[in-house]
C-alpha positions as CSV (number, residue, x, y, z in Angstrom):
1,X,0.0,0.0,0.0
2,X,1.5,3.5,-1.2
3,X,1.7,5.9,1.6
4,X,-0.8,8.2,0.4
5,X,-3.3,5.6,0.3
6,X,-4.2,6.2,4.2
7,X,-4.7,9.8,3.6
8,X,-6.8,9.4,0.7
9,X,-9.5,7.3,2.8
10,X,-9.0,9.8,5.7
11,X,-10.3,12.5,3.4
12,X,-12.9,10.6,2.0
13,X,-14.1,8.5,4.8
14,X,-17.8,9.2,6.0
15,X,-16.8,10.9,9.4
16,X,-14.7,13.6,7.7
17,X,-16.7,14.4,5.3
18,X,-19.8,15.1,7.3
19,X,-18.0,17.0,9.6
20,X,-16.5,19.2,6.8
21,X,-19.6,20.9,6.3
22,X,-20.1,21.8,10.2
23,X,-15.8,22.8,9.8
24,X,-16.4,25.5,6.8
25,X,-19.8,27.3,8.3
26,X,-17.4,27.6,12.0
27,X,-15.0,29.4,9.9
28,X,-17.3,31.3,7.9
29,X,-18.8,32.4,11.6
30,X,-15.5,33.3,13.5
31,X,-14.2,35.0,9.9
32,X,-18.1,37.2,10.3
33,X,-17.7,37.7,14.4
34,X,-13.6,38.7,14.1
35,X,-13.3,40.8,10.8
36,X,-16.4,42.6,11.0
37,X,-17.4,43.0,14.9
38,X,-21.2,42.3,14.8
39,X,-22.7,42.6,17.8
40,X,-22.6,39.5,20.5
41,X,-26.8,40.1,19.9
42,X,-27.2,39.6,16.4
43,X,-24.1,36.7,16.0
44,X,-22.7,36.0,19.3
45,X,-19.0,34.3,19.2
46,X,-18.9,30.5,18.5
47,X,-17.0,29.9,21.3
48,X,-20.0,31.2,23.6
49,X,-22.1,28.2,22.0
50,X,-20.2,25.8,23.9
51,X,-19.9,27.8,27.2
52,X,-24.3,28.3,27.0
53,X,-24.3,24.8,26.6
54,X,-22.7,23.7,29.7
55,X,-24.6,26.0,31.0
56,X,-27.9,24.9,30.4
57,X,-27.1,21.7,31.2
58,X,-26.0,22.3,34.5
59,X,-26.9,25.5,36.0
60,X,-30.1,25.3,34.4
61,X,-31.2,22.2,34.0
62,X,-32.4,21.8,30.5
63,X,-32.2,17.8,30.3
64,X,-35.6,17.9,31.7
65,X,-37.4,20.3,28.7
66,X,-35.1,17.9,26.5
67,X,-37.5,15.0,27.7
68,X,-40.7,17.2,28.0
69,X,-39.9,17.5,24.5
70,X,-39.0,14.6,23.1
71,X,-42.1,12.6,24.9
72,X,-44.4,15.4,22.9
73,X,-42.7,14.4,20.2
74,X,-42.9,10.5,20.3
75,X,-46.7,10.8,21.5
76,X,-47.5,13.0,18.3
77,X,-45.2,11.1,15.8
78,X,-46.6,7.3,17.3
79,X,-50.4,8.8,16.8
80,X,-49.9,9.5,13.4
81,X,-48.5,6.3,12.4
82,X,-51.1,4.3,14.1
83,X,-53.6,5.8,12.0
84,X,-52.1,6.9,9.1
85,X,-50.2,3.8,8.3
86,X,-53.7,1.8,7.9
87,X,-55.6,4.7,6.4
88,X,-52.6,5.1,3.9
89,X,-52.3,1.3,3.2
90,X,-55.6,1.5,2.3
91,X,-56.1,4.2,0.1
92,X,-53.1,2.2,-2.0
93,X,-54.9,-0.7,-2.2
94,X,-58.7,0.6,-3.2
95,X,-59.2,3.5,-5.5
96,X,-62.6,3.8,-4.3
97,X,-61.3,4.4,-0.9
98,X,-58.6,7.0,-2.4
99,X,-61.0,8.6,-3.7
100,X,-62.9,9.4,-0.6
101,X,-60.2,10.5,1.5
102,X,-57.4,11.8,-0.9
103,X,-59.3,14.7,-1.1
104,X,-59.6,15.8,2.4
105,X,-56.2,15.0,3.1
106,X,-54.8,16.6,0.5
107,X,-56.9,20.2,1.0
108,X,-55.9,20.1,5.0
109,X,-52.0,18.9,4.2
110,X,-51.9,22.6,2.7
111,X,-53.0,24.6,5.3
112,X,-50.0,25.5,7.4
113,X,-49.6,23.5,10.7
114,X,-49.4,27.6,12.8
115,X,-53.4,28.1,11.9
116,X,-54.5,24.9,14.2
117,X,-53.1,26.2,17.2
118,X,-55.0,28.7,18.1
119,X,-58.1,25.9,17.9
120,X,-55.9,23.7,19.7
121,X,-55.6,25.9,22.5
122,X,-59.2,26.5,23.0
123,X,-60.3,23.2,23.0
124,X,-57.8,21.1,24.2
125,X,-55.6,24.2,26.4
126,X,-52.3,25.0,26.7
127,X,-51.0,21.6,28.4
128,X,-48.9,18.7,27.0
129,X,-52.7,17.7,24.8
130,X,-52.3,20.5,22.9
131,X,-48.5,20.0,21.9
132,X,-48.9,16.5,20.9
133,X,-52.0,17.1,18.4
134,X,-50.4,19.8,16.9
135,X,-47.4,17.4,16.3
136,X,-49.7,14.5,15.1
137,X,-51.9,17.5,12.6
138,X,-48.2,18.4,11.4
139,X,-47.2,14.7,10.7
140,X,-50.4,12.9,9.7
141,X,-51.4,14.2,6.3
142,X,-48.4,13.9,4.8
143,X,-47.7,10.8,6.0
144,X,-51.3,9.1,5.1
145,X,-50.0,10.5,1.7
146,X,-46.5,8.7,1.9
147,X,-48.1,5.4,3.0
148,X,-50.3,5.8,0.2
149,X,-47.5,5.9,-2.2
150,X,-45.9,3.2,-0.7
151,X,-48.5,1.0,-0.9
152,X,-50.0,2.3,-4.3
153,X,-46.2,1.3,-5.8
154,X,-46.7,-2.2,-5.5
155,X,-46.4,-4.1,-8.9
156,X,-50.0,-5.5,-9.9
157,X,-48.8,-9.0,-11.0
158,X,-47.8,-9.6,-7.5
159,X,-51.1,-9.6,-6.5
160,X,-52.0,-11.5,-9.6
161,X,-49.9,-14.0,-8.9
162,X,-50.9,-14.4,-5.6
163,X,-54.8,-15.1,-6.9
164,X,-53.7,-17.9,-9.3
165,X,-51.9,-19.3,-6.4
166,X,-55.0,-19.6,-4.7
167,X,-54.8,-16.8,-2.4
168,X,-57.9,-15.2,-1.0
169,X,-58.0,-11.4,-2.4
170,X,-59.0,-10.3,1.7
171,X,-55.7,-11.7,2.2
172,X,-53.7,-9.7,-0.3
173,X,-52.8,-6.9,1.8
174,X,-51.3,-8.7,4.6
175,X,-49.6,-11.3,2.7
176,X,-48.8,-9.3,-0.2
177,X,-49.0,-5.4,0.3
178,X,-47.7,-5.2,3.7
179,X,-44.7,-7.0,3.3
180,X,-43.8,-5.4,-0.5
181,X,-44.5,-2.0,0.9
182,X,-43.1,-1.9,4.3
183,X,-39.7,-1.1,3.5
184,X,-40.9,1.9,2.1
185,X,-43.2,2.2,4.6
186,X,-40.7,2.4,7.1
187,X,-38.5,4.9,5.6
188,X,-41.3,7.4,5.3
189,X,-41.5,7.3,9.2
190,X,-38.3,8.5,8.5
191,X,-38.5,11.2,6.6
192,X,-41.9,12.0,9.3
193,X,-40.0,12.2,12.4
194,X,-38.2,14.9,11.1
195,X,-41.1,16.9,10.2
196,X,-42.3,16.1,14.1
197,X,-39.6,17.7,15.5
198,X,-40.0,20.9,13.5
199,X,-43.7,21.0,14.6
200,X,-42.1,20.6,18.1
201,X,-41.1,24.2,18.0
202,X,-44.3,25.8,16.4
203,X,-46.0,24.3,19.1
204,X,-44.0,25.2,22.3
205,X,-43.6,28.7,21.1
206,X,-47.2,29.7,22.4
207,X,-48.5,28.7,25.5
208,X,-45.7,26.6,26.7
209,X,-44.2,26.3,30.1
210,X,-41.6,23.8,29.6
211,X,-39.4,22.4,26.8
212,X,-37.3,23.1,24.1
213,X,-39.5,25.4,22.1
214,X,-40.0,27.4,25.6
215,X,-36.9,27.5,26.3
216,X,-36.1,29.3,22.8
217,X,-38.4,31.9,23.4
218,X,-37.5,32.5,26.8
219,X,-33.9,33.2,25.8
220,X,-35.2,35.2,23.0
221,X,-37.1,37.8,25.6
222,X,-33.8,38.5,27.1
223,X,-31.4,38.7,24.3
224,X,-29.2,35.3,25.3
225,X,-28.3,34.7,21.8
226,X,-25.5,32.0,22.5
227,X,-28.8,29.9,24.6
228,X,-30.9,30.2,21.5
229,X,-28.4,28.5,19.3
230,X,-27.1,26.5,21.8
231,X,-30.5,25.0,21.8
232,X,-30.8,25.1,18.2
233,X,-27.6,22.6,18.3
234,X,-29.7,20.4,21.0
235,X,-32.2,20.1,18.6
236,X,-30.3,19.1,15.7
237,X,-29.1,16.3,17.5
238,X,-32.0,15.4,18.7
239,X,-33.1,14.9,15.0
240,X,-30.1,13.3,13.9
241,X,-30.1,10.9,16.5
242,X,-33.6,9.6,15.8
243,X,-32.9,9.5,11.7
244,X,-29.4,7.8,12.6
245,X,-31.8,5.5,14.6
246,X,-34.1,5.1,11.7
247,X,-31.6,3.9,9.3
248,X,-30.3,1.3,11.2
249,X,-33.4,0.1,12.2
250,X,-34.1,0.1,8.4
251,X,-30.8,-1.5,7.4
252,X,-31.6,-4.1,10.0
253,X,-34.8,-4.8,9.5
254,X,-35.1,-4.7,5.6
255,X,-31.0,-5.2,4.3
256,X,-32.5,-6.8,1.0
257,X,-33.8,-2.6,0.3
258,X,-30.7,-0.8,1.0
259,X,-30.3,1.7,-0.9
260,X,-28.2,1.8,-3.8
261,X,-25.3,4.7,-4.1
262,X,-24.1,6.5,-7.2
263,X,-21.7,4.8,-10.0
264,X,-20.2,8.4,-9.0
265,X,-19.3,8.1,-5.6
């Protein structure tokens, strides 16, 4: 092996190139703070990030609005896959049944996710209720939509094939749907847990007493700039860490649909 071999796969191993990114925008930040002086309220220094950090952590205490959080978050996101997984399945399978509910879901998928909570506020309050339904209203229609896909992809003669085998047609979406769409099934939660977590904020950011959201606004009323972004970096990995999560449950779980990379890469 030629000596610059090694260094080649450093440069292009996985862990250096996704931390390249994160490398260029902290220079781009210190080169904005040092060369032109903006205010410690507008861009604070990077290095204050780290310091409001530790700070939250232990002087303030923010683990716990990190699990006030997070539970909103997996009470919302597991609501709307219990009933947008069958409801989606479903409207694959039937047209008839598409055509009844494609409709509705489609018109309220459009109407941005800020115009339920005041609703949501009167009739279910300002409590933990209210946080998780606007969570579940933010993920649901889009993933009834993405379940629908999934299951609408799945190649007729399968099912054919399945009838002359002498399979009963009630039977066809357990034994032949399900298990054809559910990779794709599962990577739409995915894609949905994401979305959860940005409904997160829009639904701590009014009425809310504890969590992450709160927390951002709270810092916001008195100008602590390095908190806010400090708990913009708490959230990031908060989302990482559950899509991380996500693809190796989907690597494990389904390894026959990995993905397939670029001739390119």
């Amino acid at each position: 092996m030629r000596a610059g071999d090694g260094a080649r796969r450093r440069l292009t191993s996985p862990i250096f190139l996704g931390v390249l990114p994160f490398a260029a925008g902290a220079v781009v930040w210190t080169i904005l703070v040092r060369a032109y002086h903006i205010s410690p309220v507008f861009l604070p220094p990077l290095e204050s990030v780290p310091a409001a950090l530790r700070s939250m952590f232990i002087e303030q205490r923010v683990a716990t609005d990190i699990l006030i959080s997070s539970l909103r978050v997996a009470a919302g996101f597991a609501v709307a896959v219990l009933l947008a997984t069958p409801l989606g399945v479903l409207m694959g399978y039937s047209f008839r049944i598409s055509q009844i509910f494609e409709p509705v879901v489609g018109f309220i998928r459009y109407m941005p996710v800020p115009v339920f909570i005041p609703l949501c506020l009167l009739w279910f309050g300002s409590g933990d209720l209210e946080k998780v339904i606007v969570i579940f209203l933010g993920a649901f229609f889009q993933l009834t939509l993405m379940v629908q896909d999934a299951a609408g992809g799945v190649r007729q003669d399968f099912y054919e094939a399945a009838v002359m085998l002498g399979a009963p047609r009630r039977a066809l979406i357990f034994r032949i749907l399900w298990p054809a769409a559910l990779p794709q099934i599962f990577d739409s939660y995915r894609v949905c847990i994401g979305w959860a977590w940005t409904y997160l904020i829009v639904a701590e950011i009014v009425g809310a007493t504890a969590g992450i959201g709160y927390y951002i606004i709270k810092a916001q009323r008195y100008l602590l700039v390095s908190q806010i972004f400090a708990a913009m970096a708490i959230i990031g990995l908060l989302g990482m860490t559950t899509d991380l999560l996500f693809g190796a449950g989907h690597n494990l779980l389904f390894p026959w649909a990995k993905k397939k990379r670029s001739f390119l890469t």
